[in-house]
C-alpha positions in Angstrom: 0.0 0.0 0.0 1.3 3.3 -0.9 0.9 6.1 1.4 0.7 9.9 1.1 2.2 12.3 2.8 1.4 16.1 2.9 4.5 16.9 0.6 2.8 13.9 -1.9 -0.6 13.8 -2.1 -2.8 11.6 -4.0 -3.9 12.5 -7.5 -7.1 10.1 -6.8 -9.5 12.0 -6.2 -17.4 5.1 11.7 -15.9 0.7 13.9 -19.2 1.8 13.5 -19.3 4.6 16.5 -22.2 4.3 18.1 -22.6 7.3 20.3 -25.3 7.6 23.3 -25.5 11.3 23.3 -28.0 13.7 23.1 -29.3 16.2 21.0 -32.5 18.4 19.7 -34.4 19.4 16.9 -36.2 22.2 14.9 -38.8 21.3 12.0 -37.9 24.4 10.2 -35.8 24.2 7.6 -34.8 27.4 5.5 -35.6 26.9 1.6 -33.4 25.1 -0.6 -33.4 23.7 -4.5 -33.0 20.6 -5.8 -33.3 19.2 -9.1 -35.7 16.3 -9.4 -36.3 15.3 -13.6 -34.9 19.1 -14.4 -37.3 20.6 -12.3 -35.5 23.1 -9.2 -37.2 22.6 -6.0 -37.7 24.4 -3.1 -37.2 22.6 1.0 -41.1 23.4 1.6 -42.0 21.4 -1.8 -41.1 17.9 0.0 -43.6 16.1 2.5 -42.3 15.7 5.7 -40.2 12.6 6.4 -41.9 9.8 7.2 -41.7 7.2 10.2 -38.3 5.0 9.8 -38.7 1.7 9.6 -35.7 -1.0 9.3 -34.7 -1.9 5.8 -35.8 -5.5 6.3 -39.9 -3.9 5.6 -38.9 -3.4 1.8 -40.9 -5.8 0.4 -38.4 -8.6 -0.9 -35.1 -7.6 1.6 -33.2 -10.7 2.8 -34.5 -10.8 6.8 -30.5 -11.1 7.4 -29.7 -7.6 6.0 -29.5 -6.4 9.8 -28.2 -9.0 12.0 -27.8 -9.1 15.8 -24.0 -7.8 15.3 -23.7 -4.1 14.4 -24.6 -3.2 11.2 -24.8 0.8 9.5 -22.9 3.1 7.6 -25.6 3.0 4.8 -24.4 4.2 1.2 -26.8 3.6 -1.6 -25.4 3.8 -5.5 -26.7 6.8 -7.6 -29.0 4.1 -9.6 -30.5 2.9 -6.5 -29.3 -0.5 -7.0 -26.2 -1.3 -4.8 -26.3 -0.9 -1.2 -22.7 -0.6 0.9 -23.0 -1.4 4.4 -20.1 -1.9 7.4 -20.8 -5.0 9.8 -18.9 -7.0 12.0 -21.4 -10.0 11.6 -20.5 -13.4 11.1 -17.7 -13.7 8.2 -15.6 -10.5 8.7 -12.1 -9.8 7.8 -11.5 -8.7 10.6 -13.5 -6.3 12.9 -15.8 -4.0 11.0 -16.1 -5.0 7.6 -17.8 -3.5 4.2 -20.6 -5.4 3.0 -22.1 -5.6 -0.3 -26.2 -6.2 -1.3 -27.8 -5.3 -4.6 -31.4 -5.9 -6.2 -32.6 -5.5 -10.1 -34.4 -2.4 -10.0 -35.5 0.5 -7.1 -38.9 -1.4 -6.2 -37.3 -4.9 -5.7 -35.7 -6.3 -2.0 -32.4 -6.2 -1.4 -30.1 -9.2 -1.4 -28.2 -10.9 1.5 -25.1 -8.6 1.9 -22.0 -9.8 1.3 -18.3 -9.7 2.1 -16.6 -7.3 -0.5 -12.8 -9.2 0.4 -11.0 -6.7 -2.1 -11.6 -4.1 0.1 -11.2 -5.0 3.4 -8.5 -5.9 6.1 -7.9 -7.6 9.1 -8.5 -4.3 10.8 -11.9 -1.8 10.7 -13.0 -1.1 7.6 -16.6 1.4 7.0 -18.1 4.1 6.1 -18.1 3.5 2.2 -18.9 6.1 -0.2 -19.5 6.1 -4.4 -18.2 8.8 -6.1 -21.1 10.6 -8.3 -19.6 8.8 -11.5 -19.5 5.7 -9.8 -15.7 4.8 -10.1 -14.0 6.0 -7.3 -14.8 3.9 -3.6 -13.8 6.4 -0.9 -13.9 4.7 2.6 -12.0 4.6 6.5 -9.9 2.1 7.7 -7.7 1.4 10.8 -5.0 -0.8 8.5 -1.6 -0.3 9.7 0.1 2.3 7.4 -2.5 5.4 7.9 -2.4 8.2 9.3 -3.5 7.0 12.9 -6.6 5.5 14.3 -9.5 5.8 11.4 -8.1 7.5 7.8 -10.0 8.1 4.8 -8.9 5.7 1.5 -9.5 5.7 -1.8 -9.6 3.1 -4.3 -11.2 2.8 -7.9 -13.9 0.3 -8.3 -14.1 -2.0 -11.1 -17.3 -3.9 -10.1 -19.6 -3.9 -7.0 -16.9 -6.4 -5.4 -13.7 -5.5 -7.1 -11.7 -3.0 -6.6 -8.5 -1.4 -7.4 -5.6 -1.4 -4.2 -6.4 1.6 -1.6 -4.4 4.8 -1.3 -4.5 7.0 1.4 -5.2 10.3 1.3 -3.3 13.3 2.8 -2.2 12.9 5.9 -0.7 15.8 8.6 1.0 13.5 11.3 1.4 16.7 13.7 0.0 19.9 14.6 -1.5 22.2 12.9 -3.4 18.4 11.1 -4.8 20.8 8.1 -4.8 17.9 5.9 -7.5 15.3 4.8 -6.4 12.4 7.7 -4.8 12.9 10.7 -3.5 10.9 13.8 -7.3 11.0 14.9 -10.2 9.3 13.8 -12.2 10.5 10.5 -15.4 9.6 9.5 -17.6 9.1 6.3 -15.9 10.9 3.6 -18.5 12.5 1.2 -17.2 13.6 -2.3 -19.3 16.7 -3.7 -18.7 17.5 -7.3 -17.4 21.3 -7.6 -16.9 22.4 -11.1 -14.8 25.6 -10.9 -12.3 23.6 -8.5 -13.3 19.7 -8.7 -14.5 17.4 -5.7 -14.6 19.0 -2.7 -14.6 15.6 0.0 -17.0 16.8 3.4 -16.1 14.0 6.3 -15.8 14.6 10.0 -12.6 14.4 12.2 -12.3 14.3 15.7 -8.3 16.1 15.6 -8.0 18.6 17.9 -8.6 22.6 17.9 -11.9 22.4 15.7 -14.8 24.2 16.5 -14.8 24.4 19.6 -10.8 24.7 19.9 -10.4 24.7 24.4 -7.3 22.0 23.8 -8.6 20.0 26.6 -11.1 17.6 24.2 -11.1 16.9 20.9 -14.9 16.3 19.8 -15.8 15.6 16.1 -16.4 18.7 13.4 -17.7 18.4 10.2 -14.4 19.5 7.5 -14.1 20.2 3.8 -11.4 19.3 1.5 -11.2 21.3 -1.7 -9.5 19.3 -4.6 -7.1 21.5 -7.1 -6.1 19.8 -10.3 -7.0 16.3 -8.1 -5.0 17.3 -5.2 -6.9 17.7 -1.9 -5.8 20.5 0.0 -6.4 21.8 3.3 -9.5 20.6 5.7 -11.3 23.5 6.4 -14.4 23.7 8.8 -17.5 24.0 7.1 -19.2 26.9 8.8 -22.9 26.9 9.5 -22.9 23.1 10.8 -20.5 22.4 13.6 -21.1 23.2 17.8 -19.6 23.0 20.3 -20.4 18.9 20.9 -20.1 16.0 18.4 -21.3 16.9 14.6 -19.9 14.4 12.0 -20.7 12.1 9.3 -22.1 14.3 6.6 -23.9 13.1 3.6 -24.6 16.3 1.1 -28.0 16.6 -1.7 -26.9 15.5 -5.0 -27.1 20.0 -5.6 -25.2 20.1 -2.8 -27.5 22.5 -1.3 -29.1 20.4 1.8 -26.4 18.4 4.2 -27.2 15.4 6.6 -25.0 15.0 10.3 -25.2 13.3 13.5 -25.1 15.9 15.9 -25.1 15.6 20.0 -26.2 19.2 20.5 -28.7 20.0 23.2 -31.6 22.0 22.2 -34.3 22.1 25.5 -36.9 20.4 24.9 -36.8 19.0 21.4 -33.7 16.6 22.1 -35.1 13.0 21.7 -32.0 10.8 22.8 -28.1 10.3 22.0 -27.1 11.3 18.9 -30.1 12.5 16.5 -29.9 13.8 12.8 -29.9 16.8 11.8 -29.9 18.8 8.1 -29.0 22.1 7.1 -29.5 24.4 3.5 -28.0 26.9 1.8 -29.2 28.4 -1.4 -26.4 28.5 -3.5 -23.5 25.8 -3.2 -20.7 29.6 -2.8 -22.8 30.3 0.6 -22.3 29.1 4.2 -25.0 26.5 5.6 -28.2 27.8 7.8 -31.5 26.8 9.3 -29.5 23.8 11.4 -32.9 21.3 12.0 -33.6 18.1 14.0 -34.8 15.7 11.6 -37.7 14.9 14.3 -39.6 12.1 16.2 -40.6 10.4 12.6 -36.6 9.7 12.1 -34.6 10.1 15.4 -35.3 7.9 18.8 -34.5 8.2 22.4 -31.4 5.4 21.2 -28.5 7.3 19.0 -28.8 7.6 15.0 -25.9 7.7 12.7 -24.8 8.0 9.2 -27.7 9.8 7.6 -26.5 8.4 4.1 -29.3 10.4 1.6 -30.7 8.5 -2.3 -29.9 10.4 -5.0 -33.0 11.5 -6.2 -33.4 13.5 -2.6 -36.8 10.9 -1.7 -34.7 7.9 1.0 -32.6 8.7 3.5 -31.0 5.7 5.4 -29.7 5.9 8.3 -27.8 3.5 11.4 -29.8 3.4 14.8 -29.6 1.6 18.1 -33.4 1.8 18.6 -33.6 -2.2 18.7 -30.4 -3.1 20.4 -27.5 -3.8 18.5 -27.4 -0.8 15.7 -28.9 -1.4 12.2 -30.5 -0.1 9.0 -33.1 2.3 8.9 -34.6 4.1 6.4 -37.4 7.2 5.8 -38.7 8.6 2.7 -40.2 12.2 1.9 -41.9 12.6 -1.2 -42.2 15.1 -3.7 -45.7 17.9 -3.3 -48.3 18.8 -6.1 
């Protein structure tokens, strides 16, 4: 495995954390487009989310696609029909693997997931993420030869199951840690398309002197990564999102202009557990993000919810919870208004 350091980065462009923290919610959400068959939509012109239910209650899913071990880190594929999972169930690598389930079109059940072995190690391995065009596999792994603790690889993808041999990404091994990885963990790398720079890679990093910078704790913030001729560069906090508690794991609108999180904030009286999932808009992808809301009682428990991992057409968003025990797959839909 190859790795890159800060003076040679990359030209390739959570163990599933679990957290029992707490958090609130707002159903307000400031407007925001999206384009749905051409059409720009507005925040308001989506139903509210409905309740979650576990992805087993899709008509046709395999009843082992949640298992008594812990299963999340949802990523769906842009046609709807590949589903990338971490789980340490039965027939793992190694710790926290990435799993693998498909079905033949977006009304069928999914398949038993299985082990993609091309990928993974004999250490953690999660939090998988397609690129838009479908060819590059971003994902975190504690292998030995990282950064330290959980580090964000790339690798191309050659078929649901085979892939290309993982790089790392940049990595600062010491203070100020402005690069992509560090010696702490990060967490669900999210590749946006940019076109007057490239990708720009959201993910969440628990390295010290974030947001809330007292050098006493390091809690997770929610980063961005702008990529310059295929180079990522420095990890910037992306402002509008991040408090003074845990925010990480963001998944961002296919126009970029609506962004998923776990967050642990308090809000008093609307928090509903541990961690809960929040959103946030903006209304062009050159502004900060606004209008922080809780996701509400419809989506988040009194348990902790993770990895709000969102379908491309801006309809599904799936989800990890520990609502049942042992974390699993969740999902909620919102559908489009007269």
């Amino acid at each position: 495995m190859r790795k890159i350091t800060r003076s040679a980065r990359t030209r390739l462009t959570s163990v599933i954390v679990v957290m029992a923290i707490t958090l609130g919610c707002n159903d307000t959400v400031s407007p925001a487009r999206v384009v749905t068959d051409g059409v720009a939509l507005t925040q308001a012109q989506f139903s509210a989310w409905s309740v979650a239910a576990s992805i087993e209650t899709v008509p046709g899913t395999h009843p082992n696609f949640n298992t008594p071990s812990n299963d999340g880190c949802p990523f769906v594929s842009r046609d709807g029909k590949t589903f990338y999972m971490a789980s340490n169930r039965t027939g793992t690598m190694g710790g926290l693997d990435i799993w693998v389930s498909t079905r033949e079109n977006e009304s069928a059940g999914w398949s038993e997931p299985v082990n993609v072995e091309s990928i993974n190690s004999t250490a953690d391995d999660f939090c998988p993420t397609i690129s838009r065009d479908g060819h590059l596999f971003y994902f975190v792994s504690r292998r030995s030869g990282g950064c330290g603790q959980g580090d964000i690889y790339v690798s191309r993808r050659r078929s649901d199951s085979d892939f290309e041999q993982p790089e790392l990404l940049p990595c600062d091994a010491s203070a100020p840690y402005d690069a992509v990885n560090s010696p702490f963990d990060e967490f669900s790398p999210f590749p946006l398309p940019q076109a007057w720079t490239g990708p720009v890679l959201y993910f969440s990093s628990f390295r010290p002197a974030g947001f809330a910078a007292d050098g006493a704790t390091a809690d997770s913030d929610i980063y961005m990564s702008e990529s310059h001729g295929g180079i990522f560069g420095q990890a910037q906090l992306v402002a509008g999102v991040n408090s003074d508690v845990d925010d990480g794991q963001p998944n961002v609108r296919a126009d970029g202009q609506e962004i998923f999180f776990y967050s642990t904030r308090v809000i008093p009286g609307v928090s509903l557990g541990a961690a809960d999932l929040y959103s946030a808009t903006r209304e062009s992808n050159s502004q900060p993000w606004s209008g922080v809301a809780n996701l509400g009682a419809n989506v988040n428990s009194n348990a902790g919810e993770t990895r709000p991992s969102l379908s491309w057409d801006g309809h599904t968003l799936y989800f990890g919870s520990t609502r049942a025990g042992s974390n699993d797959i969740y999902f909620t839909t919102r559908v489009r208004q007269p």
